[in-house]
C-alpha positions in Angstrom: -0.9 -8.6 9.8 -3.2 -11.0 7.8 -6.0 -13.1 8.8 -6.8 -16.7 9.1 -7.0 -16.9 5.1 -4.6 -13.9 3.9 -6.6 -10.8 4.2 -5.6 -7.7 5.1 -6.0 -6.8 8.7 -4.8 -4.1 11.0 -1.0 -2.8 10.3 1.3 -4.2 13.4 2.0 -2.0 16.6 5.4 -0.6 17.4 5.8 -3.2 19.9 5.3 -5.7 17.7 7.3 -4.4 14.6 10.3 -3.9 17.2 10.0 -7.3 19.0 9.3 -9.2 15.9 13.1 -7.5 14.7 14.8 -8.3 18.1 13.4 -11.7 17.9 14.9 -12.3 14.3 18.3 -10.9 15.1 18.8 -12.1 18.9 19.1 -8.6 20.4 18.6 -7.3 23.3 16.9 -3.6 24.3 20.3 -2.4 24.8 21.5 -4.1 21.3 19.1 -1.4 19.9 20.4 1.6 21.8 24.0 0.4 20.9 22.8 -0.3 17.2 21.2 3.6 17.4 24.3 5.0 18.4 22.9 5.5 21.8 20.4 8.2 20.6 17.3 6.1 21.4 18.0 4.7 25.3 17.9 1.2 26.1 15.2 2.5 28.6 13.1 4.2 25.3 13.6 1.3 23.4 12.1 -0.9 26.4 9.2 1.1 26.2 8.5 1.3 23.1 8.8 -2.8 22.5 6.9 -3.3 25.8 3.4 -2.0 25.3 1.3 -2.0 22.6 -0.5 1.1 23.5 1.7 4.2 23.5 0.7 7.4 25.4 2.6 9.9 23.3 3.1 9.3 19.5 7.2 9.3 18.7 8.6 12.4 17.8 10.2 12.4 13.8 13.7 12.0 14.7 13.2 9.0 16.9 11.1 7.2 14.0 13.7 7.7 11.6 16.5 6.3 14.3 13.9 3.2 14.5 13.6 2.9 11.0 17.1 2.6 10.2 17.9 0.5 13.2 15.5 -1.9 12.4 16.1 -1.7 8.7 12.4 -0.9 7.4 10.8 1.9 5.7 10.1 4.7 7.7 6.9 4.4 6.4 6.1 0.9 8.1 7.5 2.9 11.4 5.5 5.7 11.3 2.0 3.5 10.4 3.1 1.4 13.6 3.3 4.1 15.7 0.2 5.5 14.5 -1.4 2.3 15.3 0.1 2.1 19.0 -1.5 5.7 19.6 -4.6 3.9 18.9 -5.4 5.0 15.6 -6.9 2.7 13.2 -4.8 2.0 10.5 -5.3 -1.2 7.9 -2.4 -2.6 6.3 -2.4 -2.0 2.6 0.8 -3.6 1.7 1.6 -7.3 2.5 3.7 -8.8 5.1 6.3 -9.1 2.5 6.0 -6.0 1.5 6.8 -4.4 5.5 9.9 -7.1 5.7 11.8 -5.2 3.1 14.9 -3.6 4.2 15.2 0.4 3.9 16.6 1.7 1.0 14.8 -0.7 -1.6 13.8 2.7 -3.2 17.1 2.8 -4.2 16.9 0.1 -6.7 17.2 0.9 -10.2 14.0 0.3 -12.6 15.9 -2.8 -14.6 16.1 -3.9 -10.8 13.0 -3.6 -9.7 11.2 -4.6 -12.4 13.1 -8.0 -12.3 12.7 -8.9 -8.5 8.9 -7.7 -9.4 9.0 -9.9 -12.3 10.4 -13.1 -10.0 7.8 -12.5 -7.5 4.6 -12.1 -9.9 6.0 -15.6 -11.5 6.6 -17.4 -7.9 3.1 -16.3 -7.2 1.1 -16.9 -9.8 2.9 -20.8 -10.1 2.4 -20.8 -6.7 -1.5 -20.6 -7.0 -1.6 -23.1 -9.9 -0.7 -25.7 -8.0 1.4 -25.7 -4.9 3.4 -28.8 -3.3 3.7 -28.7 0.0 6.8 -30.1 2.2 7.9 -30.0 5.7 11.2 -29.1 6.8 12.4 -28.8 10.3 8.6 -28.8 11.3 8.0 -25.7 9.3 5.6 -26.1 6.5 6.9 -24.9 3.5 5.3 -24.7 -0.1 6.5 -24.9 -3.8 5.0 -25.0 -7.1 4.6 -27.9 -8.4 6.9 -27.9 -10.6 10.0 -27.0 -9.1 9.5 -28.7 -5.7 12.8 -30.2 -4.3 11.3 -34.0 -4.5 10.4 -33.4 -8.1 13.6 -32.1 -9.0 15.9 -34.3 -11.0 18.4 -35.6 -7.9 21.3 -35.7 -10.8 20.6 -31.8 -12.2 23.5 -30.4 -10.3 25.5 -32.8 -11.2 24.7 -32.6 -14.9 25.3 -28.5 -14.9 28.5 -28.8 -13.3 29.9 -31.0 -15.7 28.4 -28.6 -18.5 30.3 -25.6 -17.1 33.7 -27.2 -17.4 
């Protein structure tokens, strides 16, 4: 979770890590026990998404089960579930960083270090000079550059007709 202007605050509960997913996806708690292959209960589930303090912190098995269910790094589960104990943990990664899916360990170097590459660019073009649009009532921001009213209405047309 950030702050009014970006800065690192506490790391998000369990509750919220799990409603934030249902919310995204439509499910229900017993979507999750179904997606778990009914080894978390929809009743566990509940309580877990229900209160942002937690009594009794989640037991290893049942933190990897939410992990993949909710397709996050274990670590983002286990730092949430730390937090609902009440234990103070800051977020050191962004809020990008806790959206991506499990597994992203996985990628190969070239990988990586090309999505890191696109990011690093979008961001520091981002800061130069951002345009900002609206879209559905959702604010939305480009770099100057490449924002979708400064865009050449005809480029699509034009590569088209170069690829045939």
């Amino acid at each position: 979770m950030t702050g009014p202007r970006g800065e690192s605050s506490s790391a998000p509960t369990l509750r919220q890590l799990i409603r934030s997913r249902m919310a995204e996806r439509g499910w229900s708690y017993a979507d999750l026990e179904r997606e778990s292959g009914r080894a978390l209960s929809r009743g566990r589930w509940q309580q877990l998404g229900s209160a942002d303090a937690q009594h009794k912190f989640p037991n290893p098995e049942s933190l990897t089960i939410i992990a993949q269910v909710l397709q996050i790094d274990v670590t983002s589960v286990v730092l949430a579930a730390a937090r609902a104990v009440g234990l103070p943990v800051a977020v050191q990664t962004s809020e990008l960083a806790n959206l991506l899916p499990a597994g992203t360990e996985r990628l190969s170097a070239p990988m990586r270090d090309a999505i890191l590459g696109l990011v690093r660019a979008a961001v520091a073009e981002a800061a130069a000079d951002p345009v900002r649009g609206e879209v559905g009532g959702v604010t939305l921001e480009w770099p100057k550059g490449s924002a979708p009213s400064r865009q050449d209405p005809d480029a699509p047309a034009r590569r088209a007709e170069a690829d045939l």
